[in-house]
PyMOL Python script that loads the backbone (N, CA, C, O; Angstrom):
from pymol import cmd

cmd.read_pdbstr("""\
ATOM      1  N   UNK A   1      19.468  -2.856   5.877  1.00  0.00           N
ATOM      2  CA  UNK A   1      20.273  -1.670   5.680  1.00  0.00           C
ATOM      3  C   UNK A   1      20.370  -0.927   7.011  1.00  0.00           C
ATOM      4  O   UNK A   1      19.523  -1.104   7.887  1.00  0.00           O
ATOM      5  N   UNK A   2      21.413  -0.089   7.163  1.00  0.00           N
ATOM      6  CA  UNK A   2      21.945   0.684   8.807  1.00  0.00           C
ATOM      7  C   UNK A   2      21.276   1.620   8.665  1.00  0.00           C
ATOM      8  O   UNK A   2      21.274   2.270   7.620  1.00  0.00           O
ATOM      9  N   UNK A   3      20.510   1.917   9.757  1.00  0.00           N
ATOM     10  CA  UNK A   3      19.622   3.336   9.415  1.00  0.00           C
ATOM     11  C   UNK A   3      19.791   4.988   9.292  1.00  0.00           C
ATOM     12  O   UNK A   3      19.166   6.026   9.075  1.00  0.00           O
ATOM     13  N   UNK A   4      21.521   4.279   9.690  1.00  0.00           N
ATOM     14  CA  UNK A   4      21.975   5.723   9.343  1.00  0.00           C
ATOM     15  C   UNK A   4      22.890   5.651   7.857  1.00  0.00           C
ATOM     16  O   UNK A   4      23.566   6.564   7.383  1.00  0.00           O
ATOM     17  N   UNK A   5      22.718   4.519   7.396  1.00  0.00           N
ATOM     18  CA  UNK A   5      22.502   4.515   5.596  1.00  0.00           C
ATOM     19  C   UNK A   5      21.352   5.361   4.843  1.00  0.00           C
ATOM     20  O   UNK A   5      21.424   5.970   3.775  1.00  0.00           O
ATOM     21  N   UNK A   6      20.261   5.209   5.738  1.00  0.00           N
ATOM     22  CA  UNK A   6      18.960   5.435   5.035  1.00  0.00           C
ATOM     23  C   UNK A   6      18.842   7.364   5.036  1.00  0.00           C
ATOM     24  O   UNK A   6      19.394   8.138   5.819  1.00  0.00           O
ATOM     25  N   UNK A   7      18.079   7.632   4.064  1.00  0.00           N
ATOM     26  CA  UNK A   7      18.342   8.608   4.061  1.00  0.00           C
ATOM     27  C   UNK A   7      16.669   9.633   4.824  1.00  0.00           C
ATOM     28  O   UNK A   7      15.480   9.315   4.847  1.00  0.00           O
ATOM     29  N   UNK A   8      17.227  10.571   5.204  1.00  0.00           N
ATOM     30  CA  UNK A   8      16.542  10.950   6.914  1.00  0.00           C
ATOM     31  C   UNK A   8      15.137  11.919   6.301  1.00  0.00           C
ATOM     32  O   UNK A   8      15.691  12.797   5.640  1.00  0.00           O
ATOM     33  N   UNK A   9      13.928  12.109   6.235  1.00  0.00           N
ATOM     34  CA  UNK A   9      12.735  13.043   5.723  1.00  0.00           C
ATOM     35  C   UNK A   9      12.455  13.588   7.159  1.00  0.00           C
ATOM     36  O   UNK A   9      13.129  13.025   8.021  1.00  0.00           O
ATOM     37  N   UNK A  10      11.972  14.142   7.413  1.00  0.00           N
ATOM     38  CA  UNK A  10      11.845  15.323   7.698  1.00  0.00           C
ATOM     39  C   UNK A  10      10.050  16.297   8.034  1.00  0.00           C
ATOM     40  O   UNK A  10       9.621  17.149   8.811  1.00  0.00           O
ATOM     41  N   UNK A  11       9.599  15.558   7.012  1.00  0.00           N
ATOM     42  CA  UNK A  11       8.509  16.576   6.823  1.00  0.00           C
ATOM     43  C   UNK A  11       7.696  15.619   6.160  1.00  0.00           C
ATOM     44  O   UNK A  11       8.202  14.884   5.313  1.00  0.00           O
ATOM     45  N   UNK A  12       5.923  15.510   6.587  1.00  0.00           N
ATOM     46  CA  UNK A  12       5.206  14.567   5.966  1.00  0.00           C
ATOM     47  C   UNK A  12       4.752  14.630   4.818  1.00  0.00           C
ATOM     48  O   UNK A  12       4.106  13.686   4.362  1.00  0.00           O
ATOM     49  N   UNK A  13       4.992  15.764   4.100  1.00  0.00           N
ATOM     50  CA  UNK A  13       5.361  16.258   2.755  1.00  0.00           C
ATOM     51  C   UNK A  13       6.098  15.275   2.004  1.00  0.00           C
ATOM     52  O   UNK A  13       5.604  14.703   1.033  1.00  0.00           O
ATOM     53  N   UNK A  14       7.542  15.010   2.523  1.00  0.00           N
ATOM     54  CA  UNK A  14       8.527  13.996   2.013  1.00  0.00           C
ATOM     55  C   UNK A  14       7.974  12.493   2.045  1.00  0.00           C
ATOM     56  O   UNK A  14       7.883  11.580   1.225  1.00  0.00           O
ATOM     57  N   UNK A  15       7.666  12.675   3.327  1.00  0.00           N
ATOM     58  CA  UNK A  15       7.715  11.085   3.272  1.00  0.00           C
ATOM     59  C   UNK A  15       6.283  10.862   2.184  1.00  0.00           C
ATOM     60  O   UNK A  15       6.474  10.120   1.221  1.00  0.00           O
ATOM     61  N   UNK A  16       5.273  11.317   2.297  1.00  0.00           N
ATOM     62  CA  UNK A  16       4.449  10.917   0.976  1.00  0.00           C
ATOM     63  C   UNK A  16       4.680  10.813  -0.314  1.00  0.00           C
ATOM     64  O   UNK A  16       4.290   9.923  -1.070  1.00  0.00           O
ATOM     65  N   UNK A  17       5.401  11.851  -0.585  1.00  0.00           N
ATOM     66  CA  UNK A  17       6.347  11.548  -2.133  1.00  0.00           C
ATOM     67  C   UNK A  17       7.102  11.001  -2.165  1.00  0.00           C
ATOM     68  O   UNK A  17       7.624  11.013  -3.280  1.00  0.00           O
ATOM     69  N   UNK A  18       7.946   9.932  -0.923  1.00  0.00           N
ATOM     70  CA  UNK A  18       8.997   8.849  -0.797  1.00  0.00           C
ATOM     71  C   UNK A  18       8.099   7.721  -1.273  1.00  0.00           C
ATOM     72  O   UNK A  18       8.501   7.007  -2.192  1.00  0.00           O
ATOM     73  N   UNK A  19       6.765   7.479  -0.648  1.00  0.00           N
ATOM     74  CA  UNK A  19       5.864   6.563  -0.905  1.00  0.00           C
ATOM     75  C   UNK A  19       5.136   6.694  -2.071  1.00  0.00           C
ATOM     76  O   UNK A  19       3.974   6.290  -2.022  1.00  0.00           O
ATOM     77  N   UNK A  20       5.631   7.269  -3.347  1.00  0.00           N
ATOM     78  CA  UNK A  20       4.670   7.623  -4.289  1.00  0.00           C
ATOM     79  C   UNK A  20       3.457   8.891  -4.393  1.00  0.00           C
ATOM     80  O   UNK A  20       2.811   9.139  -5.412  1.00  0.00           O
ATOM     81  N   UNK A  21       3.348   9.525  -3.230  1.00  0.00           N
ATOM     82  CA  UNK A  21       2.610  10.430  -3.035  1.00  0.00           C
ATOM     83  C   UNK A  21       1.365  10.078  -2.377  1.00  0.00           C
ATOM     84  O   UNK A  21       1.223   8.892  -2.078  1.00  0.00           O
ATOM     85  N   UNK A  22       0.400  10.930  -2.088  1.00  0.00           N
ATOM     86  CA  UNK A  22      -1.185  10.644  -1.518  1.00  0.00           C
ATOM     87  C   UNK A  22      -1.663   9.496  -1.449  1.00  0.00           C
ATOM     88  O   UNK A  22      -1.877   8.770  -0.478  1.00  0.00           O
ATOM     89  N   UNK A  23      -1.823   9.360  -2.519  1.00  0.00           N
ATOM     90  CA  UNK A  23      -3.285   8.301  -3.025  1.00  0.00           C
ATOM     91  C   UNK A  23      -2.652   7.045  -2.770  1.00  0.00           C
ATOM     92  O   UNK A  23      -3.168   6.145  -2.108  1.00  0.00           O
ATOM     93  N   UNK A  24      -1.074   6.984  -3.523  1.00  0.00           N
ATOM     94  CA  UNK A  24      -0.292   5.533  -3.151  1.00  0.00           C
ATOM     95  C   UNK A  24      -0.518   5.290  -1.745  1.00  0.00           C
ATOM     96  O   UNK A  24      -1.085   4.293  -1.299  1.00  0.00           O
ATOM     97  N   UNK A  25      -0.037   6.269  -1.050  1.00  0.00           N
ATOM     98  CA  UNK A  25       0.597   5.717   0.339  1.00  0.00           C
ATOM     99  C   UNK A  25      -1.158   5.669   1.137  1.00  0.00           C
ATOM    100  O   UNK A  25      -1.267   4.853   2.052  1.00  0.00           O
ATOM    101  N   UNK A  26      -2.190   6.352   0.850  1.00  0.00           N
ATOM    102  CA  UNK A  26      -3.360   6.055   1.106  1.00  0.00           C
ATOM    103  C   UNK A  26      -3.907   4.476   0.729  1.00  0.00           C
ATOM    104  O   UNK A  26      -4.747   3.812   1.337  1.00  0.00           O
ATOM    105  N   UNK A  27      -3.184   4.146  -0.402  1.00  0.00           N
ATOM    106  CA  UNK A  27      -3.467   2.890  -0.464  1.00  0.00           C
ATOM    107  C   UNK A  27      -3.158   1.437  -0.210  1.00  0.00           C
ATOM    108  O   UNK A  27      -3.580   0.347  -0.595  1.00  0.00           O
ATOM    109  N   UNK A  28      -1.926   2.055   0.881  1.00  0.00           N
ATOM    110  CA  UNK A  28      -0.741   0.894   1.553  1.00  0.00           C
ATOM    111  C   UNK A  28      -1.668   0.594   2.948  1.00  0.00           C
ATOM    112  O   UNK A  28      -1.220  -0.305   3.660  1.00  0.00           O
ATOM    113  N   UNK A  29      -2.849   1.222   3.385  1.00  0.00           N
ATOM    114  CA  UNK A  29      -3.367   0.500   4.409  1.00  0.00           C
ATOM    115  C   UNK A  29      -5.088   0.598   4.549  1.00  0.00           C
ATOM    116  O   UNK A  29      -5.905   1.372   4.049  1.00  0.00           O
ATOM    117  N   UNK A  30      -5.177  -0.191   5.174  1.00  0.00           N
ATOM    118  CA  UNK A  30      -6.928  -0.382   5.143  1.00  0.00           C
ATOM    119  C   UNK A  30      -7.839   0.935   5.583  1.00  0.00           C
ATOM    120  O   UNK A  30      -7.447   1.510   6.598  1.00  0.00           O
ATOM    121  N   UNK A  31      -8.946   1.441   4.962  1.00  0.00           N
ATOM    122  CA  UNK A  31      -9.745   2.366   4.877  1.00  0.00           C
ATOM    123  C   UNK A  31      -8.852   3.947   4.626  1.00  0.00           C
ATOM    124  O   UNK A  31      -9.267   5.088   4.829  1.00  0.00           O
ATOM    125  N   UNK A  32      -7.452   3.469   4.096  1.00  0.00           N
ATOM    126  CA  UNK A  32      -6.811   5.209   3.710  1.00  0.00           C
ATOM    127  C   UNK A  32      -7.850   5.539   2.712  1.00  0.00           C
ATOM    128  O   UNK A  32      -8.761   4.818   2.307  1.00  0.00           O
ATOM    129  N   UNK A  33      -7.536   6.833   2.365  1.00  0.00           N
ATOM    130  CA  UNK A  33      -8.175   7.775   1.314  1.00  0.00           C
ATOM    131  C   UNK A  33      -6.921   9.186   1.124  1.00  0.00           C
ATOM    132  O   UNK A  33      -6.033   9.741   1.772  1.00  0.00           O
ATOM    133  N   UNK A  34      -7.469   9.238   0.027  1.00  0.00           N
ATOM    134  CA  UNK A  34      -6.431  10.620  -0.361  1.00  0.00           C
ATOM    135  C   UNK A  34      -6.630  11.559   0.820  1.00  0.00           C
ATOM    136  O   UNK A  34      -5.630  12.173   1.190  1.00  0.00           O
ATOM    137  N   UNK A  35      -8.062  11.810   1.629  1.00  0.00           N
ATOM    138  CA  UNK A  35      -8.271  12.638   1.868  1.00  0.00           C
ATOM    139  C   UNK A  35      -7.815  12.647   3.047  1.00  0.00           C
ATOM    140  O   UNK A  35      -7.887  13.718   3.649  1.00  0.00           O
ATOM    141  N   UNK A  36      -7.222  11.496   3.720  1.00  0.00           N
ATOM    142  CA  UNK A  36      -6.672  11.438   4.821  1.00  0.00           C
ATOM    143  C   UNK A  36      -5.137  12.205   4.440  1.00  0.00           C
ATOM    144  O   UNK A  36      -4.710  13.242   4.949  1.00  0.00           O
ATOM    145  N   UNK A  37      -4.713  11.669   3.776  1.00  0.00           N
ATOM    146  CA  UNK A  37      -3.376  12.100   3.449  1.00  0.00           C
ATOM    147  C   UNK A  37      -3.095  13.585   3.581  1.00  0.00           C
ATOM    148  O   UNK A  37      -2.100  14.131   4.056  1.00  0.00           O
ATOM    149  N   UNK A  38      -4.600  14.318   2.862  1.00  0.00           N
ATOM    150  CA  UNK A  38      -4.423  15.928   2.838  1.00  0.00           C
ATOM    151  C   UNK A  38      -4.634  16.201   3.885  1.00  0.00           C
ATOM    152  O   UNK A  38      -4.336  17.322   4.297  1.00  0.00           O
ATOM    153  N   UNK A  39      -5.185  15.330   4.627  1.00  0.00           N
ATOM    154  CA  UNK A  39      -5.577  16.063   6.309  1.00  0.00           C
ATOM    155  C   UNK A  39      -3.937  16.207   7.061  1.00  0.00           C
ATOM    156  O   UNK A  39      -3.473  17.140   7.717  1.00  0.00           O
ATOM    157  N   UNK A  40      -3.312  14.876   6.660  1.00  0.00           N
ATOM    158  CA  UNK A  40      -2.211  14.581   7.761  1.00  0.00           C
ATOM    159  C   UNK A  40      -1.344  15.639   6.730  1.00  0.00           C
ATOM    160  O   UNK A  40      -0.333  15.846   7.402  1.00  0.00           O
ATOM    161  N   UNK A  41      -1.226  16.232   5.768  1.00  0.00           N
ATOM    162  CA  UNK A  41      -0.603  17.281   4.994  1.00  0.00           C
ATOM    163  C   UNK A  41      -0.913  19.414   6.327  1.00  0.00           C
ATOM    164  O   UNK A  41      -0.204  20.223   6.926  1.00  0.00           O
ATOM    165  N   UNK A  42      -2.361  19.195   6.021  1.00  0.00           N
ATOM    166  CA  UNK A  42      -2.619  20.363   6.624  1.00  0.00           C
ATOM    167  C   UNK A  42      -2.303  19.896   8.555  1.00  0.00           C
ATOM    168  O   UNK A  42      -2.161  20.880   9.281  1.00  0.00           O
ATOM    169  N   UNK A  43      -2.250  19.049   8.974  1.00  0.00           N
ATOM    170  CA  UNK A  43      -2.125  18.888  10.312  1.00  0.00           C
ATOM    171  C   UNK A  43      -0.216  18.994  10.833  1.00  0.00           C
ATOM    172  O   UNK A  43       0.354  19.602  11.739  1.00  0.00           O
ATOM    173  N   UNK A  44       0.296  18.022   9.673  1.00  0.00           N
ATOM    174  CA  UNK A  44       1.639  18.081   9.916  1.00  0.00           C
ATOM    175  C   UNK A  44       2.107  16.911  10.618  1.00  0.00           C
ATOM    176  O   UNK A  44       3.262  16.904  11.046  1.00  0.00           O
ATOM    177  N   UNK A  45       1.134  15.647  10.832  1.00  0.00           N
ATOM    178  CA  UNK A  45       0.900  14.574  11.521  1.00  0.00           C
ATOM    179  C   UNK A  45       0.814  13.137  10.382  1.00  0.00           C
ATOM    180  O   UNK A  45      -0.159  13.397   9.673  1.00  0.00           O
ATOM    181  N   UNK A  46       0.952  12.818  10.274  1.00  0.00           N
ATOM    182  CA  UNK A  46       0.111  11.026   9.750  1.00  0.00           C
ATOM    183  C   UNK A  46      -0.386  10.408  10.733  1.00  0.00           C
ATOM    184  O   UNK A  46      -0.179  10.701  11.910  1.00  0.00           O
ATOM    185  N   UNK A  47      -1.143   9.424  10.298  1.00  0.00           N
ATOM    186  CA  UNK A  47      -2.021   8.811  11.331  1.00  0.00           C
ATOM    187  C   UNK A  47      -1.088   7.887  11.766  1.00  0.00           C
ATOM    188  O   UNK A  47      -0.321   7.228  11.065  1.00  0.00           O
ATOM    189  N   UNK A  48      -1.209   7.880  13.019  1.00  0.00           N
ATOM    190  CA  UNK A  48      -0.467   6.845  14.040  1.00  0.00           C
ATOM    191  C   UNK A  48      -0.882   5.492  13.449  1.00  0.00           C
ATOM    192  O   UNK A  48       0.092   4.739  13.443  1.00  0.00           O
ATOM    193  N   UNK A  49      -1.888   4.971  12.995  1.00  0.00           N
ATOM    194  CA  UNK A  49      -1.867   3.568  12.878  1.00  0.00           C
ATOM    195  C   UNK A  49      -1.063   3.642  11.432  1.00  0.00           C
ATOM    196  O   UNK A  49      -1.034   2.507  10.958  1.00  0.00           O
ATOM    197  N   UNK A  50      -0.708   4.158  10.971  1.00  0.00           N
ATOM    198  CA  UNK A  50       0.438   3.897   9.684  1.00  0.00           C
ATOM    199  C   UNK A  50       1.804   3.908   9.943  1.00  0.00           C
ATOM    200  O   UNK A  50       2.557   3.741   8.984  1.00  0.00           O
ATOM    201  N   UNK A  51       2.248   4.064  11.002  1.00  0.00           N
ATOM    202  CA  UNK A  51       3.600   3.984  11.700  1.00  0.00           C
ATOM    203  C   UNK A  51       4.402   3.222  11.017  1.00  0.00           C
ATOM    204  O   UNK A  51       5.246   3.613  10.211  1.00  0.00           O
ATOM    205  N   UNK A  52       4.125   1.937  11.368  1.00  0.00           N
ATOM    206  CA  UNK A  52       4.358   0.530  11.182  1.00  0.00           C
ATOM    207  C   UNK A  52       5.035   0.193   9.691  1.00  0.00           C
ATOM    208  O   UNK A  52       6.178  -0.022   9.287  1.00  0.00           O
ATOM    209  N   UNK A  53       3.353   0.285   8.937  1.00  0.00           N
ATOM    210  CA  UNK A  53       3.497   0.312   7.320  1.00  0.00           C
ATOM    211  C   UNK A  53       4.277   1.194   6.711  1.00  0.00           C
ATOM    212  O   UNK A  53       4.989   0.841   5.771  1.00  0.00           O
ATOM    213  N   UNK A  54       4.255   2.284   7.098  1.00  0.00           N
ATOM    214  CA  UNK A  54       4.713   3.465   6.129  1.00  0.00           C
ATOM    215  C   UNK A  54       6.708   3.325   6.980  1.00  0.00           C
ATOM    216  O   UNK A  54       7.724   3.364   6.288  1.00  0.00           O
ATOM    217  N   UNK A  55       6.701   3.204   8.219  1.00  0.00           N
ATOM    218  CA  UNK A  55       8.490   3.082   8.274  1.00  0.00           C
ATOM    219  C   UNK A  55       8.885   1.720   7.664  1.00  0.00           C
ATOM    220  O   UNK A  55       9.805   1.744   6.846  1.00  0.00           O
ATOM    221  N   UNK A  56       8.298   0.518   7.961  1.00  0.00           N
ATOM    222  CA  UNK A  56       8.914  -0.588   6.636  1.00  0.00           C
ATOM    223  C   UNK A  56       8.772  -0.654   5.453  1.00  0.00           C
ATOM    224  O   UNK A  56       9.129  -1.604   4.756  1.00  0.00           O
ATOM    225  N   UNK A  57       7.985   0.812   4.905  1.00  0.00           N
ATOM    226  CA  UNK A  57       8.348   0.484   3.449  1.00  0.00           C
ATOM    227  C   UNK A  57       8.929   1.850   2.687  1.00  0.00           C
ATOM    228  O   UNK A  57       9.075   2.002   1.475  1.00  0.00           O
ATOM    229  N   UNK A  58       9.262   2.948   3.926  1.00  0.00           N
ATOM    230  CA  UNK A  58      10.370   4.221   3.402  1.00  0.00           C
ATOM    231  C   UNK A  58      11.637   2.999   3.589  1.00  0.00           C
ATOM    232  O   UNK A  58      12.108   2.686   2.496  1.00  0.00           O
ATOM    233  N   UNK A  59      12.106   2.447   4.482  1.00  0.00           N
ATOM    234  CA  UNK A  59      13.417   1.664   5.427  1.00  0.00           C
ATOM    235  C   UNK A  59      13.519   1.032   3.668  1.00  0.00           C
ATOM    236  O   UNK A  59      14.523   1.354   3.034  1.00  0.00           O
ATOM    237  N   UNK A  60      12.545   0.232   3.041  1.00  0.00           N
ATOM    238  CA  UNK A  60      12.311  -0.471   1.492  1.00  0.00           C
ATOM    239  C   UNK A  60      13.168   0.141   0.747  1.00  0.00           C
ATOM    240  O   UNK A  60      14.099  -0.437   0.186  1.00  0.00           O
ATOM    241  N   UNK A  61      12.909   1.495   0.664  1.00  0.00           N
ATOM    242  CA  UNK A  61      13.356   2.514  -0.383  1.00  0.00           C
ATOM    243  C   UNK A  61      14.284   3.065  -0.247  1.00  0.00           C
ATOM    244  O   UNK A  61      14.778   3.726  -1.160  1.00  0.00           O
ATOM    245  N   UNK A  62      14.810   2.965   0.937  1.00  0.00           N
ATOM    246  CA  UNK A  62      16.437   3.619   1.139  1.00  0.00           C
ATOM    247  C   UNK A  62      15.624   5.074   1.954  1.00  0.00           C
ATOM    248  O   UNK A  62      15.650   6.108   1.286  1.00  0.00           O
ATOM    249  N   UNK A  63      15.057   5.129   3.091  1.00  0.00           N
ATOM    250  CA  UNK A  63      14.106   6.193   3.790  1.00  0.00           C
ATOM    251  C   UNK A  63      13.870   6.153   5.168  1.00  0.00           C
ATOM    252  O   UNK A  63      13.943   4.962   5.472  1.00  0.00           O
ATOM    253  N   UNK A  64      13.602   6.888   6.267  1.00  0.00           N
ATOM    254  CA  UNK A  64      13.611   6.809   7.299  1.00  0.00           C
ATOM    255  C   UNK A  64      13.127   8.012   7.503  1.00  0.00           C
ATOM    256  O   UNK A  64      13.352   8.959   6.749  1.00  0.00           O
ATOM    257  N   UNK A  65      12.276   8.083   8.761  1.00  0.00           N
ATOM    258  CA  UNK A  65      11.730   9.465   9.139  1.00  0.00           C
ATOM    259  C   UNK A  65      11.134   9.108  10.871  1.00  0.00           C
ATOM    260  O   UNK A  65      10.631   8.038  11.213  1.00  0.00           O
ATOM    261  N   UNK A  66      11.391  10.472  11.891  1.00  0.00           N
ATOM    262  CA  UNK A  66      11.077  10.207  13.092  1.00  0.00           C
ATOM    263  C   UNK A  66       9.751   9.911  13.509  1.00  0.00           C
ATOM    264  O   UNK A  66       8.852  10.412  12.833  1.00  0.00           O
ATOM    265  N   UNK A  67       9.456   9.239  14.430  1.00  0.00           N
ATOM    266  CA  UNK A  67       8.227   8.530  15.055  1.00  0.00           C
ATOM    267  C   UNK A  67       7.324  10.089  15.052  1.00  0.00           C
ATOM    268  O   UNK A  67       6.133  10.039  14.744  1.00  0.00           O
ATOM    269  N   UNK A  68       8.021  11.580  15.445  1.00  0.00           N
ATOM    270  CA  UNK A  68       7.602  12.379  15.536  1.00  0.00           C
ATOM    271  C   UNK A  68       6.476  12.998  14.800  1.00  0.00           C
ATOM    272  O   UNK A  68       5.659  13.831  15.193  1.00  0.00           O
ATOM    273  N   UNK A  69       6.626  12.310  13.434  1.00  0.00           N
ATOM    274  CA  UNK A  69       5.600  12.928  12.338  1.00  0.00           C
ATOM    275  C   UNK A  69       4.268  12.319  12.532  1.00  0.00           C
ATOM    276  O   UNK A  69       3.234  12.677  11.969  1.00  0.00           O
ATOM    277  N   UNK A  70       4.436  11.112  13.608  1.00  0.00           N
ATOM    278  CA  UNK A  70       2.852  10.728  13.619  1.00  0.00           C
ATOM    279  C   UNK A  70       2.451  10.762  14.862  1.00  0.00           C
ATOM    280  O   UNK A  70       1.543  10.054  15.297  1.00  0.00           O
ATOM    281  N   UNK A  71       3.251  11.781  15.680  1.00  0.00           N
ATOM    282  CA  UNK A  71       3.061  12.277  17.026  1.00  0.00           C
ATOM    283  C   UNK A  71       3.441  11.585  18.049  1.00  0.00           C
ATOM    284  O   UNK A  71       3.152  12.052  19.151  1.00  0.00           O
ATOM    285  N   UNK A  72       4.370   9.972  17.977  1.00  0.00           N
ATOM    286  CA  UNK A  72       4.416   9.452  18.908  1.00  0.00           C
ATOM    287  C   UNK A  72       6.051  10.236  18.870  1.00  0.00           C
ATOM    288  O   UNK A  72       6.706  10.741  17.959  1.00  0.00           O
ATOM    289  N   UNK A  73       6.330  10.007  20.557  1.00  0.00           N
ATOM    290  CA  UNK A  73       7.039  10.503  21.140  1.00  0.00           C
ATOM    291  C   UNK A  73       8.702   9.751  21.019  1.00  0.00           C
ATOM    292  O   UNK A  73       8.563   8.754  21.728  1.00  0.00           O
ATOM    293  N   UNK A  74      10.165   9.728  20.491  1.00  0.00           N
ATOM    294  CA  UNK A  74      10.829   8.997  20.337  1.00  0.00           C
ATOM    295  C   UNK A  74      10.853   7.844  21.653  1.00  0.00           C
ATOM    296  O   UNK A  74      10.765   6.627  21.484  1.00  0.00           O
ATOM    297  N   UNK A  75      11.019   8.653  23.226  1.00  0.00           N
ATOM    298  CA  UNK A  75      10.729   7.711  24.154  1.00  0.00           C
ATOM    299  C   UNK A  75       9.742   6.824  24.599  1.00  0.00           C
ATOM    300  O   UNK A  75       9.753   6.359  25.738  1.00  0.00           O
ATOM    301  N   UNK A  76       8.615   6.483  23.493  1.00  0.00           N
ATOM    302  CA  UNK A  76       7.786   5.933  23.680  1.00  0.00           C
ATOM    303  C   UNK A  76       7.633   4.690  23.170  1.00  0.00           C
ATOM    304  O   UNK A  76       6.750   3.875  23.436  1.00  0.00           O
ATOM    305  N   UNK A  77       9.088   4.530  21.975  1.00  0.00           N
ATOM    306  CA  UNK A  77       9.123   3.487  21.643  1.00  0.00           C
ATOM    307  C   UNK A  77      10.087   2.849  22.329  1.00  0.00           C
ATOM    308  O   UNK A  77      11.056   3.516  22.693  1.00  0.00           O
ATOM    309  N   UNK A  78      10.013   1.218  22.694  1.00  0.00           N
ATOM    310  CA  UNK A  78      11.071   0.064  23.056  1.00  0.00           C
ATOM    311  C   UNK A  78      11.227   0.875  24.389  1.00  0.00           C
ATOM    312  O   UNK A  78      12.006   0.488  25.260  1.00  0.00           O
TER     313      UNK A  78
END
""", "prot")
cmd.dss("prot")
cmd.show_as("cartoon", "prot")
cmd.util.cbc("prot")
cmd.orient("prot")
């Protein structure tokens, strides 16, 4: 799908409830926990090593969100 099909989040708020919420998307990669999730909630961040997982499987759902929410920089990718 064109990624400017996909539809754009914004806030790591969204993208966790794109992924089912907390606990789901805590459970799409090795050693998550809810409690990470509430951290990257009160920080405003996700953890950088979920980059990966969590944009191929919003891109899944018809979803997309900037590298920004997990602090990497857009020019830092490619």
């Amino acid at each position: 799908m064109n990624d400017s099909r996909l539809q754009l989040l914004t806030t790591v708020e969204s993208v966790l409830k794109a992924l089912g919420g907390g606990s789901a998307a805590a459970r799409m990669f090795e050693g998550g926990t809810p409690q990470i999730m509430s951290n990257a909630i009160a920080r405003g961040r996700l953890p950088p090593s979920t980059f990966l997982i969590f944009t191929e499987e919003l891109r899944e759902r018809g979803y997309r969100a900037p590298p920004e929410l997990w602090g990497i920089q857009s020019g830092q990718l490619g």
